[in-house]
N, C-alpha and C positions, 0 to 999 in steps of 0.2 A: 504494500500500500504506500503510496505517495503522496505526501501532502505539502503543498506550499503553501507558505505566508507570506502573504504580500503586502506591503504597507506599514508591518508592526515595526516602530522605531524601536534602536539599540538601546536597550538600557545605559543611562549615565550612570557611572558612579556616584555615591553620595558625598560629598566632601565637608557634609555641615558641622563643627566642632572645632575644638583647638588645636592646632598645630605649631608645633613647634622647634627650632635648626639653630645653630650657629655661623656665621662666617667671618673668613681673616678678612679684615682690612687693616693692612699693613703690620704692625705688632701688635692689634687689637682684636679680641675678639667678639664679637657684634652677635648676641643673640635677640635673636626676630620670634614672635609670637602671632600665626593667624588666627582671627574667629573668622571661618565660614559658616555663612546661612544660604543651602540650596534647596531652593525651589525650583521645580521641575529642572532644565539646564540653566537657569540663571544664579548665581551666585552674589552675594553682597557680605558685607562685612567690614575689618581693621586688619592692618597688622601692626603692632602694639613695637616701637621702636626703642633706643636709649633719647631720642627727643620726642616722642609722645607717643599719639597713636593717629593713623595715617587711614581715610578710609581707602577702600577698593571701589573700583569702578568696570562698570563695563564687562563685570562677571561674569563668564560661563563654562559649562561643564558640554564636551563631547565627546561622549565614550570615556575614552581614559586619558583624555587631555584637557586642559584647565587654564582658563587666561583672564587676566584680568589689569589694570590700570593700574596707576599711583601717581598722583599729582601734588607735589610738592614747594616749597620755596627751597630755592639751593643758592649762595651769595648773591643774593637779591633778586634772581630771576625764577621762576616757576617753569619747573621741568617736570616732565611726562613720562612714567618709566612705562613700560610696557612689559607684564612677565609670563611665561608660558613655563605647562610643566607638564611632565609625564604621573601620571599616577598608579602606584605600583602597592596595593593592599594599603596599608597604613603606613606609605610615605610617599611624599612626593617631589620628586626633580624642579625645581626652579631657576629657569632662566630668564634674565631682566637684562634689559636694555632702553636704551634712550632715543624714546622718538623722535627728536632729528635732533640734531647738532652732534659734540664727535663723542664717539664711543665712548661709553664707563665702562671700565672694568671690572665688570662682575662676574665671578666664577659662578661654576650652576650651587646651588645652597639647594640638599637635602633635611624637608621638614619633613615630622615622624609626629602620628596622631596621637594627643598626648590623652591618658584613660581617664574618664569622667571617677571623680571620687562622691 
């Protein structure tokens, strides 16, 4: 017997909860804190920095890929990070970059889904 499904969209992953990674920048070590809130593929939320907490923008979940904004003030100008990630069970790949002007160097930052107490 053979049956096709036609039409049924992939399941996203859910990414809703805290996540949480470390990264070098330069002799420092910079831990970053996500809360995601997904509803159906769209995603909202902060990532909670060492200068405050920073919302997200522009959130979404497809399949096992994950994107989202970050709009900032950086020595007096307002920059646009732009970050994609792969999602892999309870952690996920982050890579951010800067929507135009020249490159920031950001290594990819591995966060890991922190367990609700």
């Amino acid at each position: 017997m053979f049956v096709l499904f036609l039409g049924v969209p992939a399941f996203a992953t859910d990414v809703t909860g805290t996540w949480s990674g470390t990264v070098s920048m330069g002799d420092d070590q910079i831990t970053l804190t996500y809360n995601f809130k997904q509803e159906g593929d769209k995603v909202t939320g902060f990532v909670n920095t060492p200068g405050g907490d920073l919302q997200l923008n522009d959130g979404k979940v497809e399949g096992d890929k994950l994107s989202f904004t970050v709009t900032f003030e950086m020595n007096g100008n307002k920059s646009k990070f732009l970050a994609t990630g792969a999602i892999k069970g309870e952690e996920i790949t982050l890579t951010t970059k800067v929507e135009s002007g020249p490159d920031y160097p950001s290594p990819p930052l591995t966060i890991k889904k922190l367990k609700q107490q």
